[in-house]
C-alpha positions, -999 to 999 in steps of 0.1 A, spaced: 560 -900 221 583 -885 196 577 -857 177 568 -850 142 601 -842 121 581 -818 99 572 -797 125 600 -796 146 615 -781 114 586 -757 114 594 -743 151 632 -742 137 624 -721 112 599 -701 126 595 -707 163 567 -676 172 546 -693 141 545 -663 126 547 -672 90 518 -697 96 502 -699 62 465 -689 65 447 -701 32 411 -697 44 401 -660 48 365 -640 44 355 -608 50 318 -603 70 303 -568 82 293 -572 117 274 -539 125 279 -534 88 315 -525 87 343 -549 75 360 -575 94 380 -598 75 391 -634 91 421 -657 83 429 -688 92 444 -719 85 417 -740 92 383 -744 76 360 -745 108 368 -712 117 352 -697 86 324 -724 90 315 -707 126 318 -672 109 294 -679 88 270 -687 113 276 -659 129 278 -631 103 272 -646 71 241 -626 55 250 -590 74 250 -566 44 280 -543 40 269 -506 52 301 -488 58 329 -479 35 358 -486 61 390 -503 60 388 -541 78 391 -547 110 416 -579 107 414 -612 127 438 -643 122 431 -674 136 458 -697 142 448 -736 148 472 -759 160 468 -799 160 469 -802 192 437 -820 211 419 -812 245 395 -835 262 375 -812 273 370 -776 259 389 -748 281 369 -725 304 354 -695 297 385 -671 285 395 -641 312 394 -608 297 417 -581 307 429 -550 292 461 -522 298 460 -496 273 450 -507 235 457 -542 242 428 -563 251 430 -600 261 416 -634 256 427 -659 277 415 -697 281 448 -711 290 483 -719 274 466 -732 242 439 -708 240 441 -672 238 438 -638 221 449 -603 218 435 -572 203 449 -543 192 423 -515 196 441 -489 183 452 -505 148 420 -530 146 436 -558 142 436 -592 167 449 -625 165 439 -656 180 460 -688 188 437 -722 196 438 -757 197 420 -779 174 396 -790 196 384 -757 205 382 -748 168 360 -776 160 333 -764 191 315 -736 168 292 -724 194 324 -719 222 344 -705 188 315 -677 179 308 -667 214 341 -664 232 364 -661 204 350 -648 167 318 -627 181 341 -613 210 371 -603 189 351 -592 160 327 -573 178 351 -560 198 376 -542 176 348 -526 153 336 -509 182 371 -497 194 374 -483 159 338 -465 146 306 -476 176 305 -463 209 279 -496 219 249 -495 241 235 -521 263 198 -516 247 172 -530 227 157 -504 202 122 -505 184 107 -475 166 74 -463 159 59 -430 142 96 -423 134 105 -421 170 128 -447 188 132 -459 218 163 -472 235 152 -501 263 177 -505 290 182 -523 320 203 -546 341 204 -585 325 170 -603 329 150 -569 326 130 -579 298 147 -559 270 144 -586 246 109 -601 255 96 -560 261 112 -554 224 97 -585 207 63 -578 225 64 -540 207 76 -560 168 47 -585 176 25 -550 183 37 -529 151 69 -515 164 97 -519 140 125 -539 155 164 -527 156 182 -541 182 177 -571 209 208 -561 232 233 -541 215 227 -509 199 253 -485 188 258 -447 180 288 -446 151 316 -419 161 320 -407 127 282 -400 124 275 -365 144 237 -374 146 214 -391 183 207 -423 151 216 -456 166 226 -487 144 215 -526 152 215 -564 141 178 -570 137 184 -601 119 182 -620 153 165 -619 184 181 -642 214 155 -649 245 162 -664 275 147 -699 274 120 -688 298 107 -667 273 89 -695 254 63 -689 287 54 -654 275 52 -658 239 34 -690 212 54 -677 188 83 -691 204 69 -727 213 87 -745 180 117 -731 191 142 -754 209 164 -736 235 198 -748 226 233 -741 255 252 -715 249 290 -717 259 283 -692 290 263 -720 304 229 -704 298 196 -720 279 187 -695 252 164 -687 220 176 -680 189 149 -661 166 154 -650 129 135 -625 118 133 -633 81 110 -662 99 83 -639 106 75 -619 75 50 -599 93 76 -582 118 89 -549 102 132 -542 111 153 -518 101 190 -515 106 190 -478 118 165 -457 140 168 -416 155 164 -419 195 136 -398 208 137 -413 241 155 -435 267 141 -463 287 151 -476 318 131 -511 327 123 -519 359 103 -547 360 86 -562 388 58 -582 398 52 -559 426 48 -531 403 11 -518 404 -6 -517 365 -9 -500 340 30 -495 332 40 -460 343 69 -441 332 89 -417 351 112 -389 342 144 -394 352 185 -386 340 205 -395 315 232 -400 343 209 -424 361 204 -447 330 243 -444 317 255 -476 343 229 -497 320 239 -485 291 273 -487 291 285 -506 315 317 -518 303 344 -490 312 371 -493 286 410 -484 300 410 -446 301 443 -441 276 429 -453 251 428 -428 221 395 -428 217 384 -419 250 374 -386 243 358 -393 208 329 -420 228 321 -392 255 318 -365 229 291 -397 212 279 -406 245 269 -365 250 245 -371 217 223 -390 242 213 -355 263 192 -348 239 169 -378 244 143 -377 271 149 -403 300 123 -424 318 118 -451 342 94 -477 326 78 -491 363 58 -523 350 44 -556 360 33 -572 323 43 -567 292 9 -559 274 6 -532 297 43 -521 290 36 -522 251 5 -499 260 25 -477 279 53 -471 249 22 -468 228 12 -439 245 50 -425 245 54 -427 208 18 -417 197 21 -382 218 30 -350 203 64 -345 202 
């Protein structure tokens, strides 16, 4: 098959395809802070939307930056799941010789080079590609994130840790159903530049696995859809439910490590316990140690000591609710 003439010219000219015009571009504020895409094909903004279109603009930062280069070229099949490896402030994506990614952590800026075929699969796009570079790079430059859901009551929140399939989400839409207000399904995050224990989160949307649909009515008209990890999930929008109260921000009063089992004796009981214990939940992705910034997310991290710590032992999640009822509603 011969080539085209046009772009062998174009490789002439520019053979890294660095001067690759990028016509479509958008800024969106994941966590609230800018992050502005460009591309050169329409899809990519298409999946951005989906994923951050409607996140209000909270922080008064310059943008992250992401370009996204599409090529023609078509796959049968969509790649694997990318390998992520890092050395330094360079973080990388990598799904094969047509599909992969790099990040710079320090400067915040990441590019991305894909085939068309992967372009035009939004929900392999958003989770491997936009929502992992985007996400990424704003933390590296303001959040030190947390693997926790967050709900607040009384003006006291609580952090809800665990290890995956711990119940954070299904524990933390049980307390919105019961009058908690809602913050965070899986990802909350204390900003760097902000000296106070106040976490930030995306209470827009609530992802369950698709098991959850047992535990909860609410969820019965909802059709889990595949997610490109493989798994069955979810998706809830809170706008749906008027009745659930969110907020973006929330003080932490307390830390909660789940450990959920059917074992467990009831009521829920909760059990003093360290910070140190909990910190493998709640952070356990370990950044490369030369990175600048190093210092700046253990000095956030050490905000966290001032939080009391627990072990939340429970069977149901009624009686867990109950439980962080009880927690909240005590005198400080």
């Amino acid at each position: 098959m011969e080539s085209d003439p046009a772009t062998l010219s174009t490789l002439a000219a520019d053979p890294l395809l660095a001067a690759t015009p990028l016509p479509h571009h958008a800024v969106y504020h994941p966590h609230g802070f800018p992050a502005r895409i460009e591309t050169n094909h329409p899809a990519v903004l298409e999946a951005a939307n989906t994923s951050f279109n409607g996140l209000p603009p909270r922080f008064d930062t310059p943008p992250v930056v992401l370009r996204i280069v599409v090529s023609p070229s078509q796959n049968e099949t969509l790649p694997p799941a990318p390998t992520f490896r890092a050395q330094r402030h360079l973080f990388h994506l990598v799904a094969g010789a047509a599909n992969y990614a790099c990040c710079d952590l320090d400067s915040g800026f990441g590019a991305a080079w894909l085939a068309a075929s992967t372009a035009l699969a939004p929900e392999y796009l958003r989770y491997y590609f936009l929502e992992a570079m985007a996400l990424t790079l704003v933390e590296a430059r303001h959040l030190l994130s947390l693997h926790a859901a967050c709900v607040a009551r009384h003006g006291r929140g609580l952090l809800l840790c665990g290890d995956s399939g711990a119940g954070k989400s299904s524990l933390a839409f049980a307390c919105a159903l019961d009058g908690f207000t809602y913050i965070a399904d899986d990802c909350a995050s204390l900003v760097r530049a902000h000296p106070t224990r106040s976490v930030i989160g995306s209470p827009h949307l609530i992802r369950f696995r698709d098991t959850a649909a047992a535990l909860f009515p609410e969820l019965a008209a909802h059709t889990p859809c595949l997610r490109a990890n493989g798994d069955l999930s979810i998706e809830l929008h809170t706008a749906d439910f008027p009745h659930l109260h969110t907020a973006h921000e929330s003080p932490i009063d307390a830390i909660i490590l789940l450990d959920r089992s059917p074992h467990h004796p009831s009521p829920a009981a909760l059990h003093p316990i360290s910070l140190d214990e909990a910190r493998p939940h709640l952070c356990p992705i370990a950044w490369p140690p030369e990175l600048t910034i190093t210092r700046e997310r253990e000095q956030t991290f050490s905000r966290l000591r001032g939080a009391a710590v627990y072990r939340l032992l429970y069977r149901g999640l009624a009686s867990a609710v109950s439980r962080l009822n009880q927690l909240v509603s005590a005198s400080p």
